[in-house]
N, C-alpha and C positions, 0 to 999 in steps of 0.2 A: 356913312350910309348915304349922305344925302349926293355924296362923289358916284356913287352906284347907280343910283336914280337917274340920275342926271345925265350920265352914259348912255344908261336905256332909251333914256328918252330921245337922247342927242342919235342914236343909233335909227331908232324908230323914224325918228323923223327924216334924217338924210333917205334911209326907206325906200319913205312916202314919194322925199322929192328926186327920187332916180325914177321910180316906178310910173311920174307924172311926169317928166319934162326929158327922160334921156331916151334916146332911140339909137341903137347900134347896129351896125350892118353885118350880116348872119348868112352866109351861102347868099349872096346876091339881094338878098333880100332886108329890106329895112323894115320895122317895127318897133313898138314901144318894148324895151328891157323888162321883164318880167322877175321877181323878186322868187327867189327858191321859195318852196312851200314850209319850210321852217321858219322862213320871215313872217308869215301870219301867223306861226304860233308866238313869235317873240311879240308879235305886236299885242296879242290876246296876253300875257305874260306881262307886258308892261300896263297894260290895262287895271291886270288885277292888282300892281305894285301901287298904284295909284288910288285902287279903291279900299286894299286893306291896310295900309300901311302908313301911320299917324308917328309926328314927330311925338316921344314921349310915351306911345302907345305899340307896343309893341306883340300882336299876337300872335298866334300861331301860325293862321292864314296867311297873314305877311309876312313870315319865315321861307313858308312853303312858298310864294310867289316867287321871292328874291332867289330862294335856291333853283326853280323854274328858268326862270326871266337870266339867270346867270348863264346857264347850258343851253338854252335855245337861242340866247342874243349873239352868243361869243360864236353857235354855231353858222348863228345866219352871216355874222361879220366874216368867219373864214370865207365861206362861199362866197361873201358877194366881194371880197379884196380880189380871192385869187381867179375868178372870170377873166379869161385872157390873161393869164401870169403863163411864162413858159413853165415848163415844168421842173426844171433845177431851181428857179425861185419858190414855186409851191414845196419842193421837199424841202426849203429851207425854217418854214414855216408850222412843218410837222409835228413839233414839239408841243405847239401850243394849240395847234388843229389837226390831230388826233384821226378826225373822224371823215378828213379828207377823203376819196376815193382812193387819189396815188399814194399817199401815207400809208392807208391797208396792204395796200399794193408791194412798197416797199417795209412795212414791219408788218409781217402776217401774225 
């Protein structure tokens, strides 16, 4: 479990530091890179993994977090890997990100 945590967190934080120091060029325009809106749920998700979830102590609420923070983190990490991936790389990736737009696309 503490391999899970540690994920999230590692996940959470890389984030933080794209959303703070990476600026990408977009139709002519430069700006700071913006994290999908499913990234602030993983980071509210990792929050709670941290507030209910004791080595040794195991309740229900941190059950429910882990299974939260599992589907939203892994969601935010498809999105934010395949931004600028062509598009035969992202089907490549489909197995494990599902909820891709071209995934749906290609298994209706």
């Amino acid at each position: 479990m503490f391999r899970f945590i540690f994920t999230i967190v590692f996940v959470f934080e890389l984030g933080i530091f794209f959303a703070e120091t990476t600026t990408l060029e977009t139709n002519q325009t430069k700006g700071p890179y913006v994290l999908p809106e499913i990234c602030e749920q993983c980071s509210k998700d990792v929050g709670h993994v941290l507030e209910y979830c004791e080595i040794g102590n195991v309740i229900p609420e941190c059950v429910g977090s882990l299974v939260y923070a599992a589907t939203d983190c892994r969601q935010c990490l498809c999105e934010v890997i395949t931004y600028q991936m062509t598009d035969e790389l992202v089907i490549l990736l489909c197995p494990v990100c599902p909820e891709l737009p071209l995934c749906t696309d290609v298994n209706p």
